[in-house]
C-alpha positions as CSV (number, residue, x, y, z in Angstrom):
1,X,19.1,-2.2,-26.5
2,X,17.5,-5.4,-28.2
3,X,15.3,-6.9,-26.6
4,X,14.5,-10.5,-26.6
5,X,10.8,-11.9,-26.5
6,X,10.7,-15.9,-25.0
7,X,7.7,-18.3,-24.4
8,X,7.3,-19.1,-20.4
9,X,4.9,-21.9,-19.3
10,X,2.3,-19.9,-17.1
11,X,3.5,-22.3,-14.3
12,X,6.8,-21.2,-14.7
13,X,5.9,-17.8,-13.8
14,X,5.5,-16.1,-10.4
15,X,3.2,-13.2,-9.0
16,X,5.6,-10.8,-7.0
17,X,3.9,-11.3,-3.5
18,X,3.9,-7.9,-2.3
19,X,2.3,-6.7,-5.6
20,X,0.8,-3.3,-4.6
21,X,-1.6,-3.5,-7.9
22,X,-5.0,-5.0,-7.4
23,X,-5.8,-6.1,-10.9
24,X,-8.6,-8.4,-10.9
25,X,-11.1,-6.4,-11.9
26,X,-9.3,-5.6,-15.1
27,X,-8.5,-9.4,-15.5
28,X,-12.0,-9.9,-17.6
29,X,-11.2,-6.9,-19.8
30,X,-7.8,-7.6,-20.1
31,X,-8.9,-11.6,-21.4
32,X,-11.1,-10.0,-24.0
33,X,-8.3,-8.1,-25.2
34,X,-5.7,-10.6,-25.9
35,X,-8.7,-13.3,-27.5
36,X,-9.7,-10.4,-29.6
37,X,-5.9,-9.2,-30.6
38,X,-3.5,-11.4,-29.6
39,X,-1.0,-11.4,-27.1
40,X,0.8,-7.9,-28.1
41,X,2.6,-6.4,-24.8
42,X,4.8,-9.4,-23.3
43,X,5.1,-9.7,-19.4
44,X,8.3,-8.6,-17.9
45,X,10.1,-10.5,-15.5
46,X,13.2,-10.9,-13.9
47,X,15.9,-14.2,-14.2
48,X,13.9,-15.9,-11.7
49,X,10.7,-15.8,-13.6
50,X,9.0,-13.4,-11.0
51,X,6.7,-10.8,-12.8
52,X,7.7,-6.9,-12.6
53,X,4.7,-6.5,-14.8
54,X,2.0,-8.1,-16.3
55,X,0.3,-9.5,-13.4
56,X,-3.0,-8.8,-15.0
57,X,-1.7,-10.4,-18.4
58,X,-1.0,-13.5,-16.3
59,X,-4.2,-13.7,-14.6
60,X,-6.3,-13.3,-18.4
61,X,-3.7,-15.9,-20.0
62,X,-4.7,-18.6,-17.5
63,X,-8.5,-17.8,-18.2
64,X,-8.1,-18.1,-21.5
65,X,-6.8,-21.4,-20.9
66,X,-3.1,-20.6,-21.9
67,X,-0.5,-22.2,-21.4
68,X,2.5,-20.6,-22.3
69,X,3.2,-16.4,-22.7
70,X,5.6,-14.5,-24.1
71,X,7.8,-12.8,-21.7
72,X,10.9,-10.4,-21.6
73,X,13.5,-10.9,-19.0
74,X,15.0,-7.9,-17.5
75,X,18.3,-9.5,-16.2
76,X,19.8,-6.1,-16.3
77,X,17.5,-4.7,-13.4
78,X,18.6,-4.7,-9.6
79,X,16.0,-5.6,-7.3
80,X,15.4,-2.0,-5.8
81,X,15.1,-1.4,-9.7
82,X,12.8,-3.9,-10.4
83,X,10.6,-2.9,-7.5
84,X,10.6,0.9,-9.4
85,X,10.0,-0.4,-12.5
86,X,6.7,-2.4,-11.1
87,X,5.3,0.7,-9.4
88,X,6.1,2.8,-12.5
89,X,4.5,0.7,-14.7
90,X,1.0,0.8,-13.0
91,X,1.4,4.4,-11.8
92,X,2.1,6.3,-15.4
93,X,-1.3,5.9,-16.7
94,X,-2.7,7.8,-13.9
95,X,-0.6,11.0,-15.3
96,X,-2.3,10.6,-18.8
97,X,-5.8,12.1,-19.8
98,X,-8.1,11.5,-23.1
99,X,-8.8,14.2,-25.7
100,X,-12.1,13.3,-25.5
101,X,-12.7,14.5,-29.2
102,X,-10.0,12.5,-30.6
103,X,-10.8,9.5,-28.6
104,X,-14.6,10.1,-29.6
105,X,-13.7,10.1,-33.6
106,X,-11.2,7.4,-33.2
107,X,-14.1,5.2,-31.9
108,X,-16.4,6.1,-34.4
109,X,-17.5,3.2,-36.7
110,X,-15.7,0.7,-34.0
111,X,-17.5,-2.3,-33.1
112,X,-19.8,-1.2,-30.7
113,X,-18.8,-4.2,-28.4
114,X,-15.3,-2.8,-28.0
115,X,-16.4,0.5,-27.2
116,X,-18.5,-0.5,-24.2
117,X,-15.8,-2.9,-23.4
118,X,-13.2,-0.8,-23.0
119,X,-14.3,2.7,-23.0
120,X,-16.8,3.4,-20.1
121,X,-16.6,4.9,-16.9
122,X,-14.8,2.6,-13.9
123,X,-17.0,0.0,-13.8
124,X,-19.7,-1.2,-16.9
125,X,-21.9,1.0,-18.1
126,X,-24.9,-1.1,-17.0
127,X,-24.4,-1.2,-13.4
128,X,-24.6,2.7,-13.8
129,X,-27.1,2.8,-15.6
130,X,-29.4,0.4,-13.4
131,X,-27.5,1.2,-9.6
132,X,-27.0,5.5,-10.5
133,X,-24.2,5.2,-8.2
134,X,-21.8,8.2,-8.3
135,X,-17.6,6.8,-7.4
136,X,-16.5,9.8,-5.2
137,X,-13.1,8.3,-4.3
138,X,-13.8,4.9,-1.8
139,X,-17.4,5.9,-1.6
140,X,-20.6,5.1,-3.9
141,X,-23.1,7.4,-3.4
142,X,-26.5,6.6,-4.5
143,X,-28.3,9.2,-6.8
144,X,-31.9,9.3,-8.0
145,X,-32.6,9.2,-11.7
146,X,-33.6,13.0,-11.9
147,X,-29.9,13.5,-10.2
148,X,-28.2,10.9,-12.6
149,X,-30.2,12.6,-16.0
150,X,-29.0,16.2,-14.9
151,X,-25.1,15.4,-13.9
152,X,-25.3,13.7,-17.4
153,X,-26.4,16.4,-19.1
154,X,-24.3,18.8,-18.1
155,X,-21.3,16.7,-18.5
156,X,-22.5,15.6,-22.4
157,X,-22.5,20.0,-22.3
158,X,-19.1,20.4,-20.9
159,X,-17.3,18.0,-23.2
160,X,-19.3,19.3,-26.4
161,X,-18.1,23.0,-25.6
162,X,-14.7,22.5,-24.1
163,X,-13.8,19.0,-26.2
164,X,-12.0,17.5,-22.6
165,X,-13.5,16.6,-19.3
166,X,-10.9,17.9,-17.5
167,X,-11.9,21.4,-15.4
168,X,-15.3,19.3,-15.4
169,X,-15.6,18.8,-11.3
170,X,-14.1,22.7,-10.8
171,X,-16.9,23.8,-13.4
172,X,-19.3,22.3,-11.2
173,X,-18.2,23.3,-7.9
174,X,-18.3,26.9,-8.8
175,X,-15.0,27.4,-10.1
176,X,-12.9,27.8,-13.4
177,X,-14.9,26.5,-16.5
């Protein structure tokens, strides 16, 4: 199937209202991405020029002062589709994980700035850093330095021995390593 790639106005495009994504803290990161590289992934909407994805791109575009996009429209989608297709797209990154090693040589000899950019934990690394907050879900539990330095250590010795994070949290709570 071919697809076509067309230039929208960004006023000519609408956010679906009932959007279930809340994107704008990725909007920054997402900005930085497309001055840095270009706009490479189109947003995808339907005849109507409502967004099934790309909400975020939208939002960075119109920071960066843009004024037109490039856009696919998916004129072959019924609504209920459409409405999958949006969920979907947000939801199938939460299935993937990082080979940690790969993703550590791959960013090896990459601007630095990227790296932090991109690659940290949920939120920058500074506000870590100077807040040691720990993200348990919805909460942000405050840990002490001490607390912060040994949690770090031992997940700098997990990675190096078992080249993933994942089984990290069972490791710790006394389970499979």
């Amino acid at each position: 199937m071919e697809m076509n790639i067309v230039y929208k106005k960004v006023d000519e495009l609408t956010a679906y209202e009932d959007n279930a994504r809340r994107n704008d803290a990725g909007v920054a990161k997402v900005a930085e991405s497309i001055k840095e590289f270009g706009f490479k992934n189109p947003i995808s909407i339907n005849k109507n020029g409502v967004i099934i994805s790309g909400h975020t791109r939208l939002k960075a575009a119109i920071e960066l002062g843009m004024e037109e996009v490039p856009c696919i429209i998916q004129e072959d989608l019924s609504e209920e589709d459409e409405r999958l297709m949006r969920i979907i797209d947000n939801k199938s990154h939460e299935y993937s994980t990082w080979d940690v090693g790969k993703l550590h040589r791959e960013l090896d000899g990459i601007n630095l700035d990227v790296k932090t950019t991109f690659f940290t934990p949920n939120r920058d690394r500074k506000f870590f850093k100077d807040n040691k907050f720990l993200i348990f879900g919805n909460n942000e539990l405050p840990i002490t330095d001490d607390e912060y330095n040994r949690l770090k250590a031992l997940y700098d010795e997990y990675i190096a021995k078992n080249k993933t994070y994942l089984g990290f949290v069972m490791f710790l709570t006394g389970g499979e390593e």
